[in-house]
Backbone as JSON, one array per atom type, in Angstrom:
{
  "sequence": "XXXXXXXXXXXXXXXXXXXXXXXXXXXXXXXXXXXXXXXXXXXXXXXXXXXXXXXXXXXXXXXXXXXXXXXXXXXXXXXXXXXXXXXXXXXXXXXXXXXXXXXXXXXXXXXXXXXXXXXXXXXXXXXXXXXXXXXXXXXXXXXXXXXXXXXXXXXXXXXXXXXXXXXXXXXXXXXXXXXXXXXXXXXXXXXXXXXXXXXXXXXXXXXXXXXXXXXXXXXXXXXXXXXXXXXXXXXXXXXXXXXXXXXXXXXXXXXXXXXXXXXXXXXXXXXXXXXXXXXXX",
  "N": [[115.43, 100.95, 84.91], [115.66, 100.93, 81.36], [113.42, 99.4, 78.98], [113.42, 97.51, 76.26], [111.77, 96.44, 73.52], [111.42, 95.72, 70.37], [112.3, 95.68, 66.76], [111.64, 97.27, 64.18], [112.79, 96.32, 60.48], [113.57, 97.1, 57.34], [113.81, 94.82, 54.66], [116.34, 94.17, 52.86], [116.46, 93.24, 50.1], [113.74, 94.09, 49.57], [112.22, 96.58, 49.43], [109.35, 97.41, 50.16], [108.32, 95.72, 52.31], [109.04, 94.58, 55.04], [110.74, 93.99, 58.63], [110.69, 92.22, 61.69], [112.4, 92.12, 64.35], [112.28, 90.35, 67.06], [112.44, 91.28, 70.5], [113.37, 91.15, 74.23], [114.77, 93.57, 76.2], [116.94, 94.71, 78.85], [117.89, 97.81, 79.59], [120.43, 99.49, 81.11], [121.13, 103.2, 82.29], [122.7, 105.04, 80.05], [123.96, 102.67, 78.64], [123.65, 101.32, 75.44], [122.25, 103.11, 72.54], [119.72, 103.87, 72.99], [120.31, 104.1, 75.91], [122.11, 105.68, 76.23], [120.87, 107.85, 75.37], [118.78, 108.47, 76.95], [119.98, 108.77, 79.12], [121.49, 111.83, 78.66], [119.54, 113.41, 77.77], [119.25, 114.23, 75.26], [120.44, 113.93, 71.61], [121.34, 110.47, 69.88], [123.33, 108.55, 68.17], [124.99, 106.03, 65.98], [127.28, 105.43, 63.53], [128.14, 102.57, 63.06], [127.59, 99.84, 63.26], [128.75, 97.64, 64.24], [131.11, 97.95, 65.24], [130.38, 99.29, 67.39], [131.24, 98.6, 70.3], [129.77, 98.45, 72.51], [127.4, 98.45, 72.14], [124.31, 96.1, 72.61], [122.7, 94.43, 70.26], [123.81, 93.48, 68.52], [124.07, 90.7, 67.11], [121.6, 90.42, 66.48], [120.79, 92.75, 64.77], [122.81, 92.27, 62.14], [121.8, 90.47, 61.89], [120.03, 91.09, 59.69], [120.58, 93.08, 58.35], [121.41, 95.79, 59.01], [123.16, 99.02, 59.62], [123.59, 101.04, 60.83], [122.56, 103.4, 63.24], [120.25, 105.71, 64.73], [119.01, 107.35, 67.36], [116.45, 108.89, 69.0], [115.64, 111.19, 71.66], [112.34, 111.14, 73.58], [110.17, 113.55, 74.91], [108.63, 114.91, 77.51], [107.95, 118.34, 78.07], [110.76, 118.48, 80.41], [111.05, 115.98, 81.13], [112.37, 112.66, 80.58], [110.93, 109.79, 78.69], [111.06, 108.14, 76.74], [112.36, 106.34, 74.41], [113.15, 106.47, 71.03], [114.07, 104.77, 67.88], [115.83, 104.52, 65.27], [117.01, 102.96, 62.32], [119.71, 101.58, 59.98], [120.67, 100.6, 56.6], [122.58, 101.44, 55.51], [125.9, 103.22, 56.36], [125.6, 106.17, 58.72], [126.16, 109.99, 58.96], [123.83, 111.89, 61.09], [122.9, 114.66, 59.05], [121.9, 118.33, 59.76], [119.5, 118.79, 58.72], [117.98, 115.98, 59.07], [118.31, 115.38, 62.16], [116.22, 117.82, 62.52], [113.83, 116.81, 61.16], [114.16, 114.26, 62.14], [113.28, 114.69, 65.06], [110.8, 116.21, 64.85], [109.44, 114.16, 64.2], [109.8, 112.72, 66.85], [108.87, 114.72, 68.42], [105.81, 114.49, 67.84], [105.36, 111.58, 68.14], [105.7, 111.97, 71.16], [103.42, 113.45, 71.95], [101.34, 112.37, 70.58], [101.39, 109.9, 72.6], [101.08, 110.72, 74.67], [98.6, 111.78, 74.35], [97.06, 109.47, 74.58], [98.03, 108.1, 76.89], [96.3, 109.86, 78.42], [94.01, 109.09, 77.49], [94.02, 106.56, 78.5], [93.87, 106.98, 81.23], [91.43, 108.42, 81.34], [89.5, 106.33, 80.73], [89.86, 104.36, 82.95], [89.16, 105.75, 84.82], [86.34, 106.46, 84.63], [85.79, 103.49, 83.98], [85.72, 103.0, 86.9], [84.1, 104.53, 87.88], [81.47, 103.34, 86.87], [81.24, 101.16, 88.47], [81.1, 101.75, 91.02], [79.79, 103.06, 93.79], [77.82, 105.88, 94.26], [76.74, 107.27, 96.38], [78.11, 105.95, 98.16], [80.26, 105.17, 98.11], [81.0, 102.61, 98.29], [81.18, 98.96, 96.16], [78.93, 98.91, 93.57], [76.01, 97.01, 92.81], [76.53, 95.9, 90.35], [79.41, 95.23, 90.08], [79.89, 94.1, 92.71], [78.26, 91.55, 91.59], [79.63, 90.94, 89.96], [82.26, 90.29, 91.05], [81.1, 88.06, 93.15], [80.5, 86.39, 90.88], [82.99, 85.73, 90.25], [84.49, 84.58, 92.6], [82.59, 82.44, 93.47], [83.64, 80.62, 91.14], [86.26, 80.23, 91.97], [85.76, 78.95, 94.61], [84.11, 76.61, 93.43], [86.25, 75.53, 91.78], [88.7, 75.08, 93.36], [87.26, 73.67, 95.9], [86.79, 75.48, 98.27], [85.75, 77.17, 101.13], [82.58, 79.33, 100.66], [80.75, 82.22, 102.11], [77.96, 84.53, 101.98], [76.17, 87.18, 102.38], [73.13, 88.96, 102.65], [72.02, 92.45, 103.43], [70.2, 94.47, 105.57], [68.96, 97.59, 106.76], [66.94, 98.48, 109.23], [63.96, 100.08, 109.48], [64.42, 102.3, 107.69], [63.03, 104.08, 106.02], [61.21, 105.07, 107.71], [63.37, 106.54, 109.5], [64.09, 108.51, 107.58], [62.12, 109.95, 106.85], [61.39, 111.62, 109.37], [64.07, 112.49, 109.74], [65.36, 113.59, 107.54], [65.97, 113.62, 103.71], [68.49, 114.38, 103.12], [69.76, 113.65, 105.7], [69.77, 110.5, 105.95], [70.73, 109.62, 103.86], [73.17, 110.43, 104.99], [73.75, 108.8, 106.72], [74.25, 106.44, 105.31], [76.32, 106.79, 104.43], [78.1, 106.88, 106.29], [77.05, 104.31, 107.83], [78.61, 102.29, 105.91], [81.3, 103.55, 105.85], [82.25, 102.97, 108.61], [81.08, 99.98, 108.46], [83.31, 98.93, 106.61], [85.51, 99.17, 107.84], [85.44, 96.44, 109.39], [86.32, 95.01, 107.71], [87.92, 92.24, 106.04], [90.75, 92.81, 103.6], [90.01, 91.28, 100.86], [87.24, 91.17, 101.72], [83.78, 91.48, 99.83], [82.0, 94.39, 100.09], [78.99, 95.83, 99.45], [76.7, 98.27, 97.94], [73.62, 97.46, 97.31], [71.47, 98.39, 96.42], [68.95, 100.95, 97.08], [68.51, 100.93, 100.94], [69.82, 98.57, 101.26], [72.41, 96.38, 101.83], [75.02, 94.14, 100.05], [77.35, 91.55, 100.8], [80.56, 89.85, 100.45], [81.92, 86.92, 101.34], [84.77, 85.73, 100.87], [86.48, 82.35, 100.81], [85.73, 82.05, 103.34], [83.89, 79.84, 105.85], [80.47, 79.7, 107.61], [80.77, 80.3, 110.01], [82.69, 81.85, 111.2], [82.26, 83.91, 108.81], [79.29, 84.69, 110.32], [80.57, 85.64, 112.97], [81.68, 88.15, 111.78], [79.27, 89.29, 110.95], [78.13, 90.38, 113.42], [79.57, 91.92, 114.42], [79.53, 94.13, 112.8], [76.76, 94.68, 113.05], [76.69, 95.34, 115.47], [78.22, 98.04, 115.43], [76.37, 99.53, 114.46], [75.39, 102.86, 113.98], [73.87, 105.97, 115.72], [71.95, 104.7, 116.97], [70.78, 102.81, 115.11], [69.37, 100.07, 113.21], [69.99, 96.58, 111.68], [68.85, 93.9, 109.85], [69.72, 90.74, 109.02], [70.61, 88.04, 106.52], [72.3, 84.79, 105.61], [74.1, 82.82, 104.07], [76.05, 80.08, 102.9], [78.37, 78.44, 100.63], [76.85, 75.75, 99.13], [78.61, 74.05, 97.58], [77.88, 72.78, 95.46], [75.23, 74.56, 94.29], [74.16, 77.27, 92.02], [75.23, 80.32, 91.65], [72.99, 82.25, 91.65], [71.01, 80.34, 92.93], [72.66, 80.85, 95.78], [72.4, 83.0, 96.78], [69.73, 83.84, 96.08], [69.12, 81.74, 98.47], [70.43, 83.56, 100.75], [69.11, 85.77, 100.48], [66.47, 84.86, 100.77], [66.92, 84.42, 103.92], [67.11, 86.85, 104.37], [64.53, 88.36, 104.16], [62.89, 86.38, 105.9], [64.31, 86.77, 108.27], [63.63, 90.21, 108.71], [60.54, 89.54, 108.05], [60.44, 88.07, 110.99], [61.01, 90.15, 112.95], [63.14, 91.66, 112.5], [66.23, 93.18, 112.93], [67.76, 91.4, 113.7], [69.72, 88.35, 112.38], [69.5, 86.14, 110.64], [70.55, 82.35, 109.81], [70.87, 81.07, 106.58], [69.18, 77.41, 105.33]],
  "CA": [[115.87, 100.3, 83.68], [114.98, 100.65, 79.99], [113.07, 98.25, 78.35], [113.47, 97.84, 74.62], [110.98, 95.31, 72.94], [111.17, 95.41, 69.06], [113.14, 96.65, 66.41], [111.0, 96.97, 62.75], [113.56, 96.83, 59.84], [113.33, 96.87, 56.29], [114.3, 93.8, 54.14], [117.07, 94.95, 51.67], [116.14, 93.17, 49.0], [112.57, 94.49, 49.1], [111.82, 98.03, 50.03], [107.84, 97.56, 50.46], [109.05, 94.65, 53.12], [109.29, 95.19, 56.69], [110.86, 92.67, 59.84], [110.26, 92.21, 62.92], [113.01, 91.06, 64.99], [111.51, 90.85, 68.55], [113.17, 90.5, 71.62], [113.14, 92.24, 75.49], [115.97, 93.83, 76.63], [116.4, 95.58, 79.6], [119.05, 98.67, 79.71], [120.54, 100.72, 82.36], [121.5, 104.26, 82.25], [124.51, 104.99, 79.68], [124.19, 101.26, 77.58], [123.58, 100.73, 73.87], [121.68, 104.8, 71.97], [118.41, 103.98, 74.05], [120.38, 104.29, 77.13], [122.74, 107.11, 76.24], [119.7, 109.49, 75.28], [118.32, 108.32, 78.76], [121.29, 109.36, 80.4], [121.85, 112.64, 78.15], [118.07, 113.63, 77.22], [120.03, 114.15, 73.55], [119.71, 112.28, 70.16], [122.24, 110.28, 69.55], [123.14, 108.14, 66.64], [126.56, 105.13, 66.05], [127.49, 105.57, 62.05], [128.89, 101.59, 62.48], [126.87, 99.5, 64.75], [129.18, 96.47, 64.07], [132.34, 98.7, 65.46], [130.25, 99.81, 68.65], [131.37, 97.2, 71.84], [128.73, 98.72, 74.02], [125.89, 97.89, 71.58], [123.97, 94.82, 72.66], [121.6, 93.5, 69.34], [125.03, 93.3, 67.5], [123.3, 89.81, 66.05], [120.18, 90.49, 65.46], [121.25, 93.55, 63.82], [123.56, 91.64, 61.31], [120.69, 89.16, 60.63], [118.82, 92.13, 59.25], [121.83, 93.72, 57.65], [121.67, 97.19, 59.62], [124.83, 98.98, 59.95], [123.85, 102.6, 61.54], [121.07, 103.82, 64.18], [119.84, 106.88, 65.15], [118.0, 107.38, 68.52], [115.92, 110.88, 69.53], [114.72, 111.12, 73.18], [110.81, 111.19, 73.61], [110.14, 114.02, 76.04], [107.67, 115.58, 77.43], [108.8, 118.88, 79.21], [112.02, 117.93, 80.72], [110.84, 114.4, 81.73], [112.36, 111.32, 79.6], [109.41, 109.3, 78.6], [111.35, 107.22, 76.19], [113.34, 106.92, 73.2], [112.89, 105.7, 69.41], [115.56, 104.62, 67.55], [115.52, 104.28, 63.53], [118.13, 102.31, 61.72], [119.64, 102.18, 58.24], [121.28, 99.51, 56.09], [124.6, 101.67, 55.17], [126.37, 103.75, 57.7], [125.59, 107.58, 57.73], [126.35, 110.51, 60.26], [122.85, 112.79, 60.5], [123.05, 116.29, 59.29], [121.28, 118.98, 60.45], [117.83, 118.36, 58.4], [117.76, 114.61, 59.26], [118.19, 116.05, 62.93], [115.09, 118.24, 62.55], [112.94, 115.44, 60.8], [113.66, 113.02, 63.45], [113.11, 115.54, 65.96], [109.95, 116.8, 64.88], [108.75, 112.96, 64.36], [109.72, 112.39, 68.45], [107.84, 115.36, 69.12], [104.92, 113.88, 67.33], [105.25, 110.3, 69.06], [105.44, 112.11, 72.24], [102.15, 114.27, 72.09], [100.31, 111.06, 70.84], [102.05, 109.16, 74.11], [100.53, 111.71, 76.32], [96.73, 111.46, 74.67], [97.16, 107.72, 75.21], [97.63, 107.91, 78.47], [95.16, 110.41, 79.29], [92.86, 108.52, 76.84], [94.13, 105.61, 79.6], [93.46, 107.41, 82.62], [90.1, 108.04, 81.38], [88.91, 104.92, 80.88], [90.19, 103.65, 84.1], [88.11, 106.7, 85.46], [85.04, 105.43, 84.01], [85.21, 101.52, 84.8], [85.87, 102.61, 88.41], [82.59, 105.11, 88.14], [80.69, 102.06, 85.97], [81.58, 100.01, 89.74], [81.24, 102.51, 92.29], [78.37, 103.21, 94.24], [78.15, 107.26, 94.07], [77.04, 107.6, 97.82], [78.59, 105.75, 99.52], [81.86, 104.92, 97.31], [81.4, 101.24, 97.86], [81.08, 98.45, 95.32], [77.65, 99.13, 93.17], [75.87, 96.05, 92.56], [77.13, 95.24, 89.56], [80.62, 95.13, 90.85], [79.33, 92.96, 93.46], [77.92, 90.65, 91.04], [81.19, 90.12, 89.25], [82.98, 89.77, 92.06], [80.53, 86.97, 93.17], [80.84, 85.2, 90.18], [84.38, 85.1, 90.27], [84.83, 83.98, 94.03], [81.62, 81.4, 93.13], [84.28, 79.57, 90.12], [86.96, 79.64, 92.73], [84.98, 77.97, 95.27], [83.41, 75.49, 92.85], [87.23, 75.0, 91.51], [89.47, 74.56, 94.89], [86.58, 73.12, 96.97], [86.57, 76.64, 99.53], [84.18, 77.86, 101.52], [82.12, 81.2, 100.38], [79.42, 82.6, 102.41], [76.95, 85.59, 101.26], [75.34, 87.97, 103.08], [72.25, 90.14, 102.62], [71.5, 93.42, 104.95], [69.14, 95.44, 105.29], [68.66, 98.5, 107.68], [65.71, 98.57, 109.52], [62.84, 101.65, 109.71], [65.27, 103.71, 106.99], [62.06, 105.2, 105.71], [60.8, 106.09, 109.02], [64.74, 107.74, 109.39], [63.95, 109.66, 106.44], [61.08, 110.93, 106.93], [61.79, 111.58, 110.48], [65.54, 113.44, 109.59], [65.1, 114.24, 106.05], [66.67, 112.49, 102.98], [70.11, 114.49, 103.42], [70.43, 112.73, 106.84], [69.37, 109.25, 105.57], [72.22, 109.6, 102.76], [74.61, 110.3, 105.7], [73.8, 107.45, 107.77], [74.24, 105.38, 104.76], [77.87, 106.73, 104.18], [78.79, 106.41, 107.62], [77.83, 102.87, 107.92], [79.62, 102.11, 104.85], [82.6, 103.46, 106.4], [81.86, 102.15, 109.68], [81.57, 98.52, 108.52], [84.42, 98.48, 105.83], [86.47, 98.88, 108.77], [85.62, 95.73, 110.14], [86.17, 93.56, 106.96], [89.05, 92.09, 105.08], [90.68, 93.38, 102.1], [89.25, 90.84, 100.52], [85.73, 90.55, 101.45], [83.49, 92.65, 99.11], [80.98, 94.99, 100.53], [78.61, 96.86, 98.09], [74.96, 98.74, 98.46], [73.23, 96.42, 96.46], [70.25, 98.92, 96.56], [68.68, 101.5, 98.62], [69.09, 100.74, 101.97], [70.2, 96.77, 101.25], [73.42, 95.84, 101.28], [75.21, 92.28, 100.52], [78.73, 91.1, 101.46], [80.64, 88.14, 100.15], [83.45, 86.55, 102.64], [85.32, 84.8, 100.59], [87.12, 81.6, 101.61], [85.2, 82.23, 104.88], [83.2, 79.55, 106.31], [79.56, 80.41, 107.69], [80.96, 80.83, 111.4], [83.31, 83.44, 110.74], [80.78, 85.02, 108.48], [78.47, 85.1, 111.36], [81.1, 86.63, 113.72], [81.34, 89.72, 111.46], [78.09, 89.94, 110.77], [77.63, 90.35, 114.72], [80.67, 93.36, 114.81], [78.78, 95.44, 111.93], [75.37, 94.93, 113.86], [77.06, 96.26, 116.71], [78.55, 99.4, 115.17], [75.38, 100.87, 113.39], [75.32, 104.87, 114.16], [72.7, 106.65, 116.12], [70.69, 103.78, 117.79], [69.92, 102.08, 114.19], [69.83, 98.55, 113.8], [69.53, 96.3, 110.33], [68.47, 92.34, 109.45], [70.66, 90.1, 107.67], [70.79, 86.83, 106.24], [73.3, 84.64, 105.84], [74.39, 81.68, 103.34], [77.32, 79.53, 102.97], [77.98, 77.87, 99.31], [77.04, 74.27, 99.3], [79.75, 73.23, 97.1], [77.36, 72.53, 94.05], [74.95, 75.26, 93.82], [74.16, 78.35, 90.9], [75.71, 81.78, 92.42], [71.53, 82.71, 91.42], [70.18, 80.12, 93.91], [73.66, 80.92, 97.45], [72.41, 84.89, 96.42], [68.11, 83.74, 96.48], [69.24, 81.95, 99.7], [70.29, 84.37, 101.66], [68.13, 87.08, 100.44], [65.16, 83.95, 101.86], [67.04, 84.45, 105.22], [66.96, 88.33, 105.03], [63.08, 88.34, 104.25], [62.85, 85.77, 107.24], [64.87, 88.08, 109.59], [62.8, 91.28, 108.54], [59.29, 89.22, 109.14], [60.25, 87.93, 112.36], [60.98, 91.12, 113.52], [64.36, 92.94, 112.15], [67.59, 93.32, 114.46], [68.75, 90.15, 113.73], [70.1, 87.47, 111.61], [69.23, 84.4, 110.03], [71.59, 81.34, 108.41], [69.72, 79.74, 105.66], [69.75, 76.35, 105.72]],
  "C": [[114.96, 100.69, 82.52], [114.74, 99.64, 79.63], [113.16, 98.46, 77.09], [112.39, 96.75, 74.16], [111.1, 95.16, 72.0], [111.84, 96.52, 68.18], [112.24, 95.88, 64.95], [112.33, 97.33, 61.36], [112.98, 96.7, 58.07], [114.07, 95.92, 55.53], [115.22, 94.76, 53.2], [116.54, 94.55, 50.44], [114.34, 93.56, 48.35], [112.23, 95.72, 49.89], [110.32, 98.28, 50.58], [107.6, 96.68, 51.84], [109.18, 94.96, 54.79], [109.32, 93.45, 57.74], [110.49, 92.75, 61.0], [110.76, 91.13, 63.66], [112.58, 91.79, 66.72], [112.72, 90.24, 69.78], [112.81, 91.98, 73.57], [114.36, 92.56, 76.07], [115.71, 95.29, 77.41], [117.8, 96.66, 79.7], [118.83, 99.55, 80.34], [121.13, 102.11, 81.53], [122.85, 104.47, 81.13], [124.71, 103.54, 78.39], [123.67, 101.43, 75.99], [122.95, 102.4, 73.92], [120.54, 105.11, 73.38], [119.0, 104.7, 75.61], [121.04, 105.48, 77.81], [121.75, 107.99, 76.29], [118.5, 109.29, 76.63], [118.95, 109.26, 79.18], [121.04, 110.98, 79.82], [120.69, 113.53, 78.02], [118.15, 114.25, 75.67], [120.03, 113.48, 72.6], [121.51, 112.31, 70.04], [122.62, 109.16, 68.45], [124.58, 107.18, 66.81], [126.36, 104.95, 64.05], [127.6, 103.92, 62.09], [128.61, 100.86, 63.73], [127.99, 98.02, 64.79], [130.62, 97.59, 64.85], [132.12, 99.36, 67.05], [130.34, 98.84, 69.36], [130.35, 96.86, 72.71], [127.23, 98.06, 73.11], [125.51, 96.28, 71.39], [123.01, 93.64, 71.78], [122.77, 93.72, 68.47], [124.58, 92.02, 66.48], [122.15, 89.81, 65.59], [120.12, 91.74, 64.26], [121.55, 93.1, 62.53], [123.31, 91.03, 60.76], [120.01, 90.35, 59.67], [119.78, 93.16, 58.28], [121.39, 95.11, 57.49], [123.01, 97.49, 60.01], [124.62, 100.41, 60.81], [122.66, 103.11, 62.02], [121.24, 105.27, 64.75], [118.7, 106.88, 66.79], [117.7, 108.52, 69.08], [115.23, 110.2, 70.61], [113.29, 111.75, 72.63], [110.69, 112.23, 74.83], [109.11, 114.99, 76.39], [108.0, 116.32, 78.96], [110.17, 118.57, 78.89], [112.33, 116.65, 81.61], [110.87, 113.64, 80.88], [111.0, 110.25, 79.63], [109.56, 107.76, 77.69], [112.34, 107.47, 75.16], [112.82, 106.21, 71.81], [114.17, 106.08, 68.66], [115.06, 104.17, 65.62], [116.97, 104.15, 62.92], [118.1, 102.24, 60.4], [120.51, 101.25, 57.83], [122.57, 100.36, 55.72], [124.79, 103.09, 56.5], [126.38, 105.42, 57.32], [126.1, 108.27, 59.1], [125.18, 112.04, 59.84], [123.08, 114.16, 59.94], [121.99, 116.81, 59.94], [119.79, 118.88, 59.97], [117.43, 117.25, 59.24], [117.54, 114.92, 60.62], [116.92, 116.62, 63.41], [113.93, 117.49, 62.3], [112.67, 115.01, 61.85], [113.07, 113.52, 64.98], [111.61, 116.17, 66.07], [108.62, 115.06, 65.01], [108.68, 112.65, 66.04], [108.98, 113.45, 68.81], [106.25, 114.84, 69.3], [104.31, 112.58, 68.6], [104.92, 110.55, 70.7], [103.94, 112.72, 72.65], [100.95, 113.22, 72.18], [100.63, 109.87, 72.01], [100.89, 109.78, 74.85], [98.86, 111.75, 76.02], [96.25, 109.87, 74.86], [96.77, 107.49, 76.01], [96.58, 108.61, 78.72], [94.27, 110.01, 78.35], [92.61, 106.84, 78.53], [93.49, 105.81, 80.92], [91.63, 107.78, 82.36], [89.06, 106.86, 81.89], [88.67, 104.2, 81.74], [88.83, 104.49, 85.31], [86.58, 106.13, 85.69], [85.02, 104.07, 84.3], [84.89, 102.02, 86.18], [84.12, 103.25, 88.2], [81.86, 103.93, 87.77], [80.12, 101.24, 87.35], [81.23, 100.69, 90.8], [80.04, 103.26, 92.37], [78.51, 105.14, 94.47], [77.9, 107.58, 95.84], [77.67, 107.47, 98.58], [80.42, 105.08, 99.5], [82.3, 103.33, 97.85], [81.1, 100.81, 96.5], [79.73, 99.0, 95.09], [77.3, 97.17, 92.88], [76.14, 95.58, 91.23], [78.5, 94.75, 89.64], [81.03, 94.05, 91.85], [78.96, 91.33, 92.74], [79.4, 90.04, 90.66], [82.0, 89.45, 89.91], [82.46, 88.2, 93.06], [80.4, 85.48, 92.68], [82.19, 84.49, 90.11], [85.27, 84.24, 91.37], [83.73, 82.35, 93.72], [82.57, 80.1, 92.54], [85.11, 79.4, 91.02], [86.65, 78.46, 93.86], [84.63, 76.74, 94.69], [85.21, 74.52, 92.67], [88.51, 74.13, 92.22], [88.8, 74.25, 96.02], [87.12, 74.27, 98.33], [85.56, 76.91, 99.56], [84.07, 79.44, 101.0], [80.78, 81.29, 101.4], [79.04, 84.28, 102.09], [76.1, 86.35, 102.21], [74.41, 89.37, 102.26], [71.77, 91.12, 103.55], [71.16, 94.25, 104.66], [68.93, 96.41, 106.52], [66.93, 98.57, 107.85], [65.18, 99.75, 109.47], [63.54, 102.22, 108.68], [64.27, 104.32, 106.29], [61.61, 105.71, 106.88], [62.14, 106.96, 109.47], [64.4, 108.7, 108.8], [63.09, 110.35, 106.55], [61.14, 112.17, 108.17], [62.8, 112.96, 110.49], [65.88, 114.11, 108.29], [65.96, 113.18, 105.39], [68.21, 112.84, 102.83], [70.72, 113.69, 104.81], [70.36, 111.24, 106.71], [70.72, 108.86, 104.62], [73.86, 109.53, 103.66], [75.22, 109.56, 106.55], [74.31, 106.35, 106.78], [75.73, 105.51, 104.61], [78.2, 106.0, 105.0], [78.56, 105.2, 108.1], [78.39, 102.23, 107.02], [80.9, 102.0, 105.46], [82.75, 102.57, 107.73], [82.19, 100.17, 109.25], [82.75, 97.75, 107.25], [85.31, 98.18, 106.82], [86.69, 97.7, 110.21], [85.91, 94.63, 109.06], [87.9, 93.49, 106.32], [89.46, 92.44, 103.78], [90.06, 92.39, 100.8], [87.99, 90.23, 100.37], [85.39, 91.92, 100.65], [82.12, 92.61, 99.9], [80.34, 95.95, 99.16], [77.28, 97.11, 98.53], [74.58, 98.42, 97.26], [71.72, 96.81, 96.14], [69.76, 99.23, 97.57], [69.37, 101.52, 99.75], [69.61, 99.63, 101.98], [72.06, 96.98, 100.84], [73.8, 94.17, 100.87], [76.95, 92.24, 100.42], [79.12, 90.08, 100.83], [82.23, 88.14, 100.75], [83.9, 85.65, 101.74], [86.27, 83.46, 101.2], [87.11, 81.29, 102.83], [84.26, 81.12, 104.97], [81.89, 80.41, 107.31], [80.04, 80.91, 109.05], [81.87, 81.54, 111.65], [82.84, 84.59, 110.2], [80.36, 86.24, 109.54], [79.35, 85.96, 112.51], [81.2, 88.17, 113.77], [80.65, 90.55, 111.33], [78.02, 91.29, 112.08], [78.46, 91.74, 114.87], [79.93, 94.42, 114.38], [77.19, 95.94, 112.43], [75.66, 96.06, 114.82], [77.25, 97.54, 116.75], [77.59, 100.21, 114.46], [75.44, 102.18, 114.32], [73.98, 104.74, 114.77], [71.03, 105.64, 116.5], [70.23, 102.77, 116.4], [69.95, 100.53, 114.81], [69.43, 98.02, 112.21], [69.63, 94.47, 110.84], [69.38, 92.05, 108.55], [70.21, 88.61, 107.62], [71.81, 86.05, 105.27], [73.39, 83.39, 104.9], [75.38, 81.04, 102.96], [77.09, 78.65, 101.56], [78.16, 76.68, 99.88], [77.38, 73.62, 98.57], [79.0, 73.01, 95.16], [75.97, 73.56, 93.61], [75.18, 76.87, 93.15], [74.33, 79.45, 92.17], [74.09, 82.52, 92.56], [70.86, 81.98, 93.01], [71.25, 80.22, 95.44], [72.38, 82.57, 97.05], [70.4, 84.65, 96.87], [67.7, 83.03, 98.22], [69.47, 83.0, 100.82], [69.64, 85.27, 101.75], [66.54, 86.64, 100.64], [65.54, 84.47, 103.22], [66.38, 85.85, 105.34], [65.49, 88.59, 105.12], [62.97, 87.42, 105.51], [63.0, 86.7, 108.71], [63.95, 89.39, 109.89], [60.95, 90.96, 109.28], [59.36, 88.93, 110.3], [60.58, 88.64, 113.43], [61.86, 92.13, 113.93], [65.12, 92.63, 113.61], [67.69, 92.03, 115.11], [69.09, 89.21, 112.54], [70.19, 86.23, 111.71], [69.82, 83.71, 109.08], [70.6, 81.06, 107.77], [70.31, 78.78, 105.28], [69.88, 75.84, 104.42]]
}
């Protein structure tokens, strides 16, 4: 379907003047100019819009006292992209200039369409890089954060559980030194991948620095948490092993002090002697 949204006209009695009758209308293949130069990929034009059956802003038209529209396909290539339509208070039939004009204006509209979008697709490019951890193509900790805060207001708002996890790989400087820092980088992918594939599309995983990661289970109570924790322990690569710690929101504290909890447990876990995990209470 075509969508139409807005039609800008000019007041008659004032030429400097401009309207703006709004509305959404959705048209198939073949219906009112928009839908013909769909169908056709051709400009097409109605001298006597009050005389066309098929044309559906017959009143809003009439408030605006338009009598004859013109519509040039938008195209880029030989792929419709859109149409623009330009209307006129007395009824005309284009010649061949008017033709070229409007023709060279849809070229126009279309070129600036297309740096739009790829001004769009940029951008989108960039947030994701802004978010995305370059090694290991999880969340970066900022990404993490956001996502924290925003699960945090839900929690506070619909009384759900959140719990938080901090993890940390044990020895990964003795790895490194050990295997070099290209093999240290590849352990870090591969448990990346490794333990995405034990979580839900909605928990967020992110390397929250170095070797540290942290997790947030949303809507998860701590003993579900703790179950997953126990899967991702299980699956580390090549004999590793990492410490975590573990925190469940208690309904009324700052996303600063669930996040200083558990990252108490993970220091806990680490002193009492790594390759394992600790709730904080």
């Amino acid at each position: 379907m075509l969508v139409c949204r807005s039609v800008w006209c000019r007041e008659p009695a004032a030429s400097a003047e401009f309207k703006d009758i709004t509305f959404a209308l959705e048209l198939p293949r073949g219906l009112a100019l928009p839908g013909r130069v769909w169908e056709t990929g051709e400009l097409a034009w109605t001298a006597d819009l009050g005389a066309d059956e098929r044309f559906p802003r017959a009143q809003a038209v009439e408030r605006a006292g338009l009598h004859a529209s013109l519509c040039v396909p938008l195209l880029e290539g030989s792929q419709f992209q859109g149409a623009i339509e330009f209307f006129g208070h007395q009824s005309f039939e284009p010649d061949e200039s008017t033709r070229q004009i409007h023709g060279a204006i849809a070229t126009q509209i279309t070129g600036f369409m297309g740096l739009l979008a790829q001004r769009s697709d940029l951008l989108d490019k960039l947030e994701r890089l802004a978010l995305t951890d370059d090694l290991t193509g999880l969340d970066n900790r900022r990404a993490w954060e956001a996502g924290l805060r925003r699960e945090h207001a839900r929690a506070r708002r619909q009384g759900t559980p959140l719990s938080v996890a901090m993890l940390d790989l044990d020895q990964f400087k003795r790895y490194n030194d050990e295997h070099g820092h290209q093999a240290g980088d590849e352990l870090l992918r591969e448990i990346a991948e490794r333990w995405s594939a034990h979580l839900r599309a909605s928990d967020i995983l992110a390397r929250y620095g170095g070797e540290e990661f942290a997790l947030l289970f949303p809507a998860w109570p701590i003993d579900a948490a703790l179950t997953v924790i126990e899967r991702l322990r299980a699956c580390m690569p090549d004999e590793q092993t990492c410490s975590a710690g573990l925190a469940t929101f208690n309904s009324s504290e700052t996303v600063e002090a669930l996040v200083r909890r558990a990252d108490d447990a993970l220091y806990e876990a680490k002193e009492g002697g790594r390759d394992r995990i600790i709730i904080a209470l």
